[in-house]
C-alpha positions in Angstrom: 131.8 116.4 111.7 130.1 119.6 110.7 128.2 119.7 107.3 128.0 123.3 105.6 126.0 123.8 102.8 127.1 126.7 100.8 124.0 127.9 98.5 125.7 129.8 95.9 123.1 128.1 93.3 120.1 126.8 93.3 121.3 123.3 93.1 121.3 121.9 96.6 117.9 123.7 97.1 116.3 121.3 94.7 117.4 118.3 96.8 115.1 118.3 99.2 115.8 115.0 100.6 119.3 115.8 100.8 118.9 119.0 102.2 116.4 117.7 104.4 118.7 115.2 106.0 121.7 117.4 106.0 119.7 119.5 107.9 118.9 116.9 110.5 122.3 116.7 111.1 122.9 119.6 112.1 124.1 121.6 108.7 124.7 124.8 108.8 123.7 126.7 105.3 125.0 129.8 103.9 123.0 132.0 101.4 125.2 133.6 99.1 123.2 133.2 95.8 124.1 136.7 94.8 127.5 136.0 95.3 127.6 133.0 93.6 126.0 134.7 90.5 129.2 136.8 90.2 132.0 134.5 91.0 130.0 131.5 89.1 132.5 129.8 86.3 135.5 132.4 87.0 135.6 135.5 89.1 138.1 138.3 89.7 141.2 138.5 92.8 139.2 141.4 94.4 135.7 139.2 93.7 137.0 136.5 95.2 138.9 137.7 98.7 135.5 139.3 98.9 134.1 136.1 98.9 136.9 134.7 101.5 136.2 137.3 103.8 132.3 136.6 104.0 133.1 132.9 104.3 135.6 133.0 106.9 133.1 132.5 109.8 131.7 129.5 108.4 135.3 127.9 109.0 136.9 129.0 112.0 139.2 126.0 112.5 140.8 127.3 115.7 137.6 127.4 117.2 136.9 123.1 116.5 138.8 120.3 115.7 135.9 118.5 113.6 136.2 117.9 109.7 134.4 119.9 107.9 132.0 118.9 104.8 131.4 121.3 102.6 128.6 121.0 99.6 128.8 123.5 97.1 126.7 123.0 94.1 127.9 123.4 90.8 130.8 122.3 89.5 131.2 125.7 88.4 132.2 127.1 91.9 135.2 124.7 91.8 137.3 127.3 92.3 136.7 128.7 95.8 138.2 125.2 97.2 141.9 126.9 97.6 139.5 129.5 99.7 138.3 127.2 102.1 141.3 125.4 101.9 143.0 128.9 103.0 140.5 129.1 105.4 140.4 125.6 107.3 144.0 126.0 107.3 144.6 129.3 109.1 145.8 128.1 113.0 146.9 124.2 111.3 150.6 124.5 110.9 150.8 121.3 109.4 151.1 120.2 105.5 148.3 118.5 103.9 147.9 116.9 100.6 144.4 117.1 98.6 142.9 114.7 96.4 141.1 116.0 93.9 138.6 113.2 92.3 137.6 115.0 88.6 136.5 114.3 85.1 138.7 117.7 84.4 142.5 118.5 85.9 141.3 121.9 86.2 145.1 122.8 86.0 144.5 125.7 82.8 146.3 129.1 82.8 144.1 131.8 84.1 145.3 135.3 84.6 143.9 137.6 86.0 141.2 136.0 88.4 140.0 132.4 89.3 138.6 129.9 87.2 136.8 126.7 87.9 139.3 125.3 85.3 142.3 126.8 86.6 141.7 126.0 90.7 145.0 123.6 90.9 147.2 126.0 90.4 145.7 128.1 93.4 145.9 125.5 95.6 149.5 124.6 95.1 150.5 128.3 96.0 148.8 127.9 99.5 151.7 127.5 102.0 150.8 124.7 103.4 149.8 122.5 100.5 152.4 119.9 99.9 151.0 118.5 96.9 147.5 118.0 94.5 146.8 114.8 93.5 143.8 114.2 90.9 142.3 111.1 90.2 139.9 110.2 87.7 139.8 112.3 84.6 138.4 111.0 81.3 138.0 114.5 79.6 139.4 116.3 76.4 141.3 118.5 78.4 143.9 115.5 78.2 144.1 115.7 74.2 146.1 118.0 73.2 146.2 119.8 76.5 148.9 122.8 75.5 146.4 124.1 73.5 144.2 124.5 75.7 146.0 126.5 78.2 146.8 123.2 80.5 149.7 123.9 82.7 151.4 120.7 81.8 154.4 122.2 84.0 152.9 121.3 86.8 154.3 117.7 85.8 157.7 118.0 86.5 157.4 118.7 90.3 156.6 116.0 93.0 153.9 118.3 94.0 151.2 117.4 91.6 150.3 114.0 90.1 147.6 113.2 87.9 145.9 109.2 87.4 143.3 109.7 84.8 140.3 107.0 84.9 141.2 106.2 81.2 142.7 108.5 78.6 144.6 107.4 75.4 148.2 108.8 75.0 148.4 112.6 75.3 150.3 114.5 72.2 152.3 117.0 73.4 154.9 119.6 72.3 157.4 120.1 75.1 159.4 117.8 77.1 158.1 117.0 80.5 160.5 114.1 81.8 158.4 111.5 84.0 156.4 110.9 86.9 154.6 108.8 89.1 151.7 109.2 87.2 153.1 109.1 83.5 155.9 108.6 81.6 156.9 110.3 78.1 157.8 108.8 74.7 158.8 111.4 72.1 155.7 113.8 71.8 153.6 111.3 73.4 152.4 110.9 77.4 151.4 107.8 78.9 149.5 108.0 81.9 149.4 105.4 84.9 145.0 105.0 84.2 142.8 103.6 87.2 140.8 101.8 85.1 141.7 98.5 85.4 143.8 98.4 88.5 143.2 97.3 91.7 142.1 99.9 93.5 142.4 99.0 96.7 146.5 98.4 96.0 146.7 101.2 94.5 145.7 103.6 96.5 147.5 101.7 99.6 150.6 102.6 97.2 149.6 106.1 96.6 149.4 107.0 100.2 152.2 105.3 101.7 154.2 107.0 99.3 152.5 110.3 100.1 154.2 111.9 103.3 151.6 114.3 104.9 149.4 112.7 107.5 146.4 114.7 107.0 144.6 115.5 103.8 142.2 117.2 101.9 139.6 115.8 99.8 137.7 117.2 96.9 134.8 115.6 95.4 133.5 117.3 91.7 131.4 114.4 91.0 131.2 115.2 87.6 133.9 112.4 87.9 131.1 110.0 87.7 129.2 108.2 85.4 125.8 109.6 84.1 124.1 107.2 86.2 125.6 108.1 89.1 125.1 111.6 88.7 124.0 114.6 86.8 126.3 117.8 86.5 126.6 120.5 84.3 129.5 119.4 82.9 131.2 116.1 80.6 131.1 113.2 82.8 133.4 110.9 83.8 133.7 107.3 83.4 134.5 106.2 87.3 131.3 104.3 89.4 130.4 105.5 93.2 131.5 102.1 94.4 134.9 103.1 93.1 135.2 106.5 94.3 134.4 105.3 97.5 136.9 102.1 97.2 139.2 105.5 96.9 137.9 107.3 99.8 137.5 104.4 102.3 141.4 103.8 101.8 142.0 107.7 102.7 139.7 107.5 105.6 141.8 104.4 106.6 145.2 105.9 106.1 145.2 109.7 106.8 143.5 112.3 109.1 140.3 113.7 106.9 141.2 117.7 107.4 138.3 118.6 105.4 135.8 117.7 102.1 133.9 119.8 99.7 131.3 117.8 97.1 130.8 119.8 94.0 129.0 118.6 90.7 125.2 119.1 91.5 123.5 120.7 88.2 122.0 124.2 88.1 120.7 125.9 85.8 123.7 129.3 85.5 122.9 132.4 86.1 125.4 135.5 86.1 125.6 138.7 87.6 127.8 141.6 86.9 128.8 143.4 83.7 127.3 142.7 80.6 130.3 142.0 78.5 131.7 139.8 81.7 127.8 138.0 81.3 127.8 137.3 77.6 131.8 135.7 78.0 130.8 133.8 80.6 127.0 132.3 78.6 128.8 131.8 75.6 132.0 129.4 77.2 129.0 127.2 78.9 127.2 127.0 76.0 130.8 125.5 74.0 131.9 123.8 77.6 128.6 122.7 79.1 126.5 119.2 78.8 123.2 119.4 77.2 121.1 118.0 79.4 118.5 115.0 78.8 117.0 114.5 82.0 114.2 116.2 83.7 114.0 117.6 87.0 112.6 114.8 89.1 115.1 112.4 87.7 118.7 114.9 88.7 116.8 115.5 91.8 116.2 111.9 92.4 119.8 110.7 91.2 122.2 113.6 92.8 120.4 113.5 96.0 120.9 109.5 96.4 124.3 110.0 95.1 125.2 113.2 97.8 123.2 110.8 100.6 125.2 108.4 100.3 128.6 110.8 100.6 127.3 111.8 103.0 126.3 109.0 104.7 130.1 107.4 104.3 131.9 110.1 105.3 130.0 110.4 108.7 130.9 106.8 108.9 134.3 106.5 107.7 135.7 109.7 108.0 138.6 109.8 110.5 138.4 113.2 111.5 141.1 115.6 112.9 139.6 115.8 116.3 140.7 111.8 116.6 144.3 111.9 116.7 145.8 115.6 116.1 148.7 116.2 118.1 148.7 120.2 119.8 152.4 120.4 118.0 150.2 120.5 114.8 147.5 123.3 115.9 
C-alpha cells in the first residue's frame, strides 16, 4: 500500500504521532500549503487542473498496482477527490464505484468551480465512475435540501444512492420517484437510515447488488461522532466500530482501488483575492463548528482515530495488486 500525505493545511502536521508513524511506513508527503490556501473550501476550473497537474506524480497508477491512501486534512479539501480519482484512474479501464462515508451529501449545485459541497457531482462525470454511493449523513443539508442548492436529481439515476445515519423525512418540492435508498410519499422522502440495521447485512446487500468489482473509498470523518473525532465541520452520529463494520465488508468483497481520509481540523486560511477571501471567511463562519476542545485534546483524538485507519486498512485492505486481471490495466 502506499500512504501519501497531502499537506495542503496544517492539520496532519499537528499529528505528530500519526505523521510520525505514517512516516515509518514509508509515506510519501506533499507540501502544497500555498496551494491549499487557494483551492481551500471551493476553487476555480483553472485553480483546480492546476492543482491536478502538480499532483499527477504523486499517483502514477501505471507505474504500481498498490492502493493508494491518501490523507488530506480538512474536510474542506473534499473536493479534489474526483482529482485523484481522475488521476488513479488514468491507465485502469475498468469501472469503479466509490463510497463516500459523510455527515454531508456534498451533492449542491456549484457553477463555476469546485466546491467541497458540490464534489459528487464531479465524480459522477469521471468516465469511469459507475456510481457514488454515500453512507452516513445526519446533517441539515437533508432538511429541506432544494433550498439549499442540493441536486436532488441525482436521485432518479441508479448511479447515486444515499443511506443517511439517521435523518427524519426530507420535505421536498419536486417529484423524485424511488430508489434503493428512499422512497417518496407526496412532498415527503423517506430514507433507508443505517442506524438501526444490521450492518454487517446490509452492507453484504449493498455490494452484491453493486456490479463493479473494484472501488473507491472516501473517508470525511466528520461522519463521526465528536468523540471519535474533531473536524471543522457538524458531526455525524456514526461510531469508528461502525464505519469500520462498513469498511471490513468492502475490503471483504471488492478490490480497494484507492482511499482518501479527510476531516482533520485546521484552523482556515485563504489565499487569493480579497473579495474571493472575505466570501470564503464569512460561509465558514455560518457553515463551520465552533470548536470546544483545545489543541492537545484534537491532536490526541484525530490522531488515534487516523491510526487506527490506518492501521485497518494496511490490514484489511485487499489491494489491486492481489487479484487484477491485465484485461483491466
Amino acid at each position: 500500500m502506499r500512504i501519501n500525505l497531502l499537506n495542503l493545511d496544517d492539520a496532519l502536521i499537528k499529528l505528530p504521532e500519526f505523521r510520525h508513524r505514517a512516516l515509518i511506513l514509508g509515506a510519501r508527503e506533499l507540501w502544497a500549503k500555498d496551494f491549499g490556501g487557494l483551492i481551500r473550501l471551493w476553487s476555480t476550473d483553472e485553480e483546480l487542473a492546476s492543482f491536478s497537474n502538480f499532483l499527477e506524480p504523486f499517483y502514477n497508477f501505471d507505474k504500481s498496482l498498490e492502493t493508494t491512501i491518501s490523507f488530506i486534512g480538512s474536510g474542506d479539501f473534499h473536493h479534489i477527490t474526483p482529482v485523484v480519482v481522475k488521476n488513479l484512474l488514468r491507465s485502469f479501464h475498468s469501472e469503479i464505484t466509490i463510497f463516500h462515508f459523510d455527515n454531508h451529501p456534498d451533492w449542491v449545485n456549484f457553477s463555476p468551480g469546485s466546491h467541497c459541497g458540490s464534489w459528487v457531482n464531479d465524480a459522477l462525470k469521471l468516465p469511469k465512475v459507475a456510481r457514488v454511493i454515500t453512507l452516513g449523513p445526519c446533517s441539515d443539508d437533508l432538511s429541506f435540501p432544494e433550498l439549499k442548492g442540493g441536486n436532488l436529481s441525482l436521485l432518479r439515476s441508479d448511479r447515486y444512492s444515499i443511506f443517511p445515519f439517521y435523518h427524519s423525512p426530507t420535505v421536498v418540492l419536486k417529484n423524485y420517484g424511488y430508489g434503493n435508498s428512499f422512497f417518496q410519499k407526496k412532498w415527503r422522502i423517506f430514507w433507508r437510515t443505517l442506524k438501526n440495521k444490521d450492518l454487517s447485512q446490509f452492507m453484504n446487500n449493498l455490494l452484491d447488488s453493486d456490479s463493479a468489482k473494484s472501488v473507491y473509498i472516501s473517508i470525511d470523518k466528520d461522519v463521526l461522532n465528536v468523540n471519535e473525532t474533531i473536524s471543522n465541520w457538524d458531526q455525524g452520529k456514526m461510531s469508528l466500530s461502525q464505519l469500520k463494520i462498513c469498511l471490513r465488508k468492502i475490503a471483504e468483497k471488492k478490490r480497494i482501488f484507492g482511499i482518501d481520509v479527510l476531516g482533520d481540523f485546521s484552523k482556515p486560511v485563504f489565499n487569493g483575492n480579497w473579495i474571493t477571501r472575505f466570501k470564503k471567511k464569512f460561509e465558514i463562519k455560518m457553515d463551520h463548528q465552533k470548536i470546544m476542545y483545545d489543541n492537545s485534546q484534537i491532536e490526541k483524538i484525530n490522531s488515534k482515530t487516523n491510526l487506527e485507519l490506518l492501521d485497518f486498512f494496511l490490514e484489511n485492505c485487499r489491494g489491486i495488486e492481489s487479484c487484477i486481471h491485465p484485461n483491466e490495466l
